[in-house]
N, C-alpha and C positions, 0 to 999 in steps of 0.2 A: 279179508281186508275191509276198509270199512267205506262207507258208502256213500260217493259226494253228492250233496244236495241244496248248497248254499254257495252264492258267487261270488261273495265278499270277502269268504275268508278264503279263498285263491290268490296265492302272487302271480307274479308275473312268471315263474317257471311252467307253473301248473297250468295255467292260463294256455301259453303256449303250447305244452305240453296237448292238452285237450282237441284244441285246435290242428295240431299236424295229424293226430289219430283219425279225426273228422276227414283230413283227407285223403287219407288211405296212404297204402304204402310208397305206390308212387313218384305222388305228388310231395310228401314229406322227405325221401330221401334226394329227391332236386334242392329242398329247401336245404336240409344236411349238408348239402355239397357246398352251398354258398356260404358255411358258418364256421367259426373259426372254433378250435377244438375245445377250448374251456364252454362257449356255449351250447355244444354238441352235447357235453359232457354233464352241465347243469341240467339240460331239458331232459336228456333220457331217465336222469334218476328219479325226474318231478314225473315223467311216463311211467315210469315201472312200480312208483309207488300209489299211484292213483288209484289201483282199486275200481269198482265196479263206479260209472260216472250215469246217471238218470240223464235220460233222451232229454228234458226239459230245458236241463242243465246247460247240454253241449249246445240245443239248438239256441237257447238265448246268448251263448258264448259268438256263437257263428253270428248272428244278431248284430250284433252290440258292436263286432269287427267289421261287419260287412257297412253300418248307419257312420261309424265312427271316422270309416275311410272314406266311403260316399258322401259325407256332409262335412268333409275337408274342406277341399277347392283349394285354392293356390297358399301354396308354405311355403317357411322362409325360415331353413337351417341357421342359426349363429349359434355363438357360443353364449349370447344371452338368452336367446330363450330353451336353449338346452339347458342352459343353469338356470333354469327358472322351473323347469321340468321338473331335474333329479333333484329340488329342494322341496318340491310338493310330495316326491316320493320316498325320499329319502331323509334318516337325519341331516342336521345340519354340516356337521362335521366331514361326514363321508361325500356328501355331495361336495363339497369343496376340495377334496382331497382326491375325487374323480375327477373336478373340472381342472386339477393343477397338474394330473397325468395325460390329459385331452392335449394342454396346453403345451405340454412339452413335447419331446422329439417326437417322428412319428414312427407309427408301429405298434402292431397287437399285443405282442408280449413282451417283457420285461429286456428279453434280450433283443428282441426286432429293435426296442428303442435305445439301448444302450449301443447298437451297431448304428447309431446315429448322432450319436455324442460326439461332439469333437474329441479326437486322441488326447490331446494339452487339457481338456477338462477330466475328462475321464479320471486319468492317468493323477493328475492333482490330488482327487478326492480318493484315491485307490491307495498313491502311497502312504494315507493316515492307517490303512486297513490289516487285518493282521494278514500275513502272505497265503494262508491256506482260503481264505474268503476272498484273496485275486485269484488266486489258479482255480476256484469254481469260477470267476465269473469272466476270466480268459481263455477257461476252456466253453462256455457257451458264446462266444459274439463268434465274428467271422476271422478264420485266421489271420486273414489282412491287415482289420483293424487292429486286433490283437498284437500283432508284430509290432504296430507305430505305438499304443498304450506301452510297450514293455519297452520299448526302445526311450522311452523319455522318464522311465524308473530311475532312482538312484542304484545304480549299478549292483551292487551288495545285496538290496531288496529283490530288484529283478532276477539276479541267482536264485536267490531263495525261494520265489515263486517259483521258478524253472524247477529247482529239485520237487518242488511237490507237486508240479502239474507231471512229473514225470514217474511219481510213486502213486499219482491215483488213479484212484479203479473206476468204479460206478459211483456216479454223487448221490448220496440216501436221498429219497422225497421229501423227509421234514428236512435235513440238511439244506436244501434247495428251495427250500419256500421259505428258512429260514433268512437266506440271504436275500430274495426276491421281496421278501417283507421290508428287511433294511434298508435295503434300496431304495422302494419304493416312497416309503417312510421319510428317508431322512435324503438322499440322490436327488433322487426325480422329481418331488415336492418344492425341494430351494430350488431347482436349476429351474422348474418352470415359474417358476415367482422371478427367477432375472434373468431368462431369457428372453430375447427382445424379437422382435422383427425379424427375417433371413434378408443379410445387405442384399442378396443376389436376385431377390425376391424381387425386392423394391428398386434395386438396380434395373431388370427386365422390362420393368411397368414404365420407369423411364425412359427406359430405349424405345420402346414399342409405341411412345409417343414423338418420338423423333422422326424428321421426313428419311428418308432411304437412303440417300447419299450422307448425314450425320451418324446415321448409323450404321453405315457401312466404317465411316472413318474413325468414331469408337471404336467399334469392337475392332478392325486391326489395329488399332494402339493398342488395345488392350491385351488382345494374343500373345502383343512382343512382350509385354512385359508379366504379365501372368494368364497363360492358356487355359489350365483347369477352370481358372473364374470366369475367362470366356465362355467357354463352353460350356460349363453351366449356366451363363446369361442366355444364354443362344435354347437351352434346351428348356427353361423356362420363358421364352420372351412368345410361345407361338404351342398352342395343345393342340390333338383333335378334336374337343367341343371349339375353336378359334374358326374351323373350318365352314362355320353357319356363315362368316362375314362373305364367302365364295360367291361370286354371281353363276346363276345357272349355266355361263358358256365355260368359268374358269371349273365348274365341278363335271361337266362332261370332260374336260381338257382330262381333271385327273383320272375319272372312270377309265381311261384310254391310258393311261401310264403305270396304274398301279397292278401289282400281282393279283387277279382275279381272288384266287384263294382265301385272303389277306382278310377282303372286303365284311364276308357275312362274321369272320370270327369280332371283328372290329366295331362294327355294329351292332350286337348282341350286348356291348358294354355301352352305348351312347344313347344319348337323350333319343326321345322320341321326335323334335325335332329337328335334330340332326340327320335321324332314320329316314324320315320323309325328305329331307333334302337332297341326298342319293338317291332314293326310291323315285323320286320325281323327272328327275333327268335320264330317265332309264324308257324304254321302250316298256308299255305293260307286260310283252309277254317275260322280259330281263327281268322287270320288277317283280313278278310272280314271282319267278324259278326263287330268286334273292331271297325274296321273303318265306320261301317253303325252305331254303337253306338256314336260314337264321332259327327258323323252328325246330327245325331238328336236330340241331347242334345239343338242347341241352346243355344242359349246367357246365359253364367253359369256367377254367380257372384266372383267376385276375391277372395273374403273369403273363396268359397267351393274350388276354384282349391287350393287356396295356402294351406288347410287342407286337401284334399287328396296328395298331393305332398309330404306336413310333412311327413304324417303318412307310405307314401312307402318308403320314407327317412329313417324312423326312423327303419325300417322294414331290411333294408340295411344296417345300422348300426349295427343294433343286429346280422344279418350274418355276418357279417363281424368282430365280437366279439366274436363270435362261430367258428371262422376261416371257414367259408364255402363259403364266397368270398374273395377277395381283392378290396379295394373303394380308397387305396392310391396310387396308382402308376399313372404316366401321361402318354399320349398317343407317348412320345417319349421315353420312358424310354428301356433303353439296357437292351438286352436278352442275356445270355450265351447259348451255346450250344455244 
């Protein structure tokens, strides 16, 4: 293999690539564990073909990582200056046509986003499709969704789908990239160019500025007459990063209510912020143990923090419906005295 000795002409695989080698085995399969499997799949091929890499190389790589993170300081995620990013690094075209899959539903992959379509759009755009290009792409969402997209087919079509999703086997790899191309292409592109705002979204942001008692009396009108909306207003209106607004007695109050267990996996996903505002209200010797528990947890997968996070949420909720904290006020909000 041939022998790397120039840092310019590295992308960004290779790049990376070098950098997990640097840190041994490890420290690189913790990073593995956090990464979704197309980039798992991109870095090992850019490792395996790397070839013998010069010391000089790696350590101005390590360099270059280590001045570039250290001479950050405080950032500020958007979607403009991410598109301002992939257009310095990317042509023009493809950085647009990333920013217009960003924009749309969420989800790693083609079908995580498509299991977030509305059924009535979906379904819209599926019945121009020929029937064996739905039965690939009803046999990947989730059966659920799948059910409500088929149920609003024109009836005749919907059979027809049904016999081929019931005569197929294994979908071929280009088969399946072919339709994931389409999609992505011509689907996922328009729908993020006119999709707007989520009303529930913006619904939430307005309740969660209402006093207590108006929002108590929305959202039960609102149950009577559409529940699901509720309660996704209710499950957006209040996170666990929301839990920094807690005064030191209302985050002892939770310490004391919630599953012990719960805590270090829940924490291991949140601000460093956050971390020190439980860590705080803790006895030093609780606070050690807590923090030698978070350490050794290792690479936790995003479904278990984001269900321990629920459940101390939801746990803070109910005190706070018991009146034994307060979760609505903001960290500017005027005191009398």
């Amino acid at each position: 293999m041939a022998k790397l000795e120039e840092q310019r002409g590295l992308n960004g695989a290779q790049k990376a690539a070098i950098l997990m080698l640097a840190l041994g085995e490890e420290q690189s399969g913790r990073l593995f564990a956090l990464m979704h499997e197309d980039e798992i799949r991109e870095i090992s091929a850019a490792m395996a073909q790397l070839g013998s890499v010069r010391a000089d190389l790696v350590e101005r790589l390590c360099s270059d990582f280590s001045d570039s993170l250290g001479g950050t300081g405080n950032i500020v995620g958007s979607f403009e200056s991410t598109e301002r990013l992939l257009q310095r690094a990317l042509p023009r075209d493809r950085a647009q046509q990333i920013m217009e899959e960003i924009r749309g539903p969420a989800g790693r992959t083609m079908w995580d986003k498509l299991g977030n379509v509305n059924e009535a759009v979906l379904a819209n755009y599926l019945k121009n499709e020929y029937p064996q290009t739905v039965a690939v792409v009803l046999s990947k969402v989730k059966p659920e969704h799948a059910a409500r997209v088929l149920a609003l087919l024109p009836e005749s079509f919907a059979m027809e789908v049904v016999m081929r999703m019931l005569r197929m086997e294994s979908v071929q790899k280009d088969v399946l990239e072919g339709v994931e191309r389409t999609l992505r292409a011509e689907f996922m592109s328009n729908l993020a160019r006119s999709t707007r705002r989520d009303s529930h979204e913006m619904m939430a942001e307005i309740f969660n500025n209402l006093d207590r008692q108006s929002e108590s009396r929305f959202l039960a009108a609102l149950e009577e007459r559409n529940r699901e909306s509720a309660e996704r207003i209710k499950a957006l209106m209040f996170t666990f990063e929301d839990l920094q607004r807690l005064t030191p007695i209302a985050v002892q109050t939770l310490l004391r209510a919630i599953e012990k267990d719960k805590l270090p996996i829940a924490l291991k996903g949140a601000s460093e912020t956050l971390r020190e505002l439980f860590l705080g209200n803790m006895s030093e010797r609780a606070g050690r143990l807590l923090r030698e528990e978070i350490d050794a947890l290792g690479p936790v997968k995003l479904r278990d923090v984001d269900e321990a996070q629920g459940a101390i949420v939801l746990v803070a909720k109910e005190l706070a419906a018991q009146g034994q904290i307060e979760i609505g006020e903001g960290k500017d909000e005027e005191l009398v005295y």
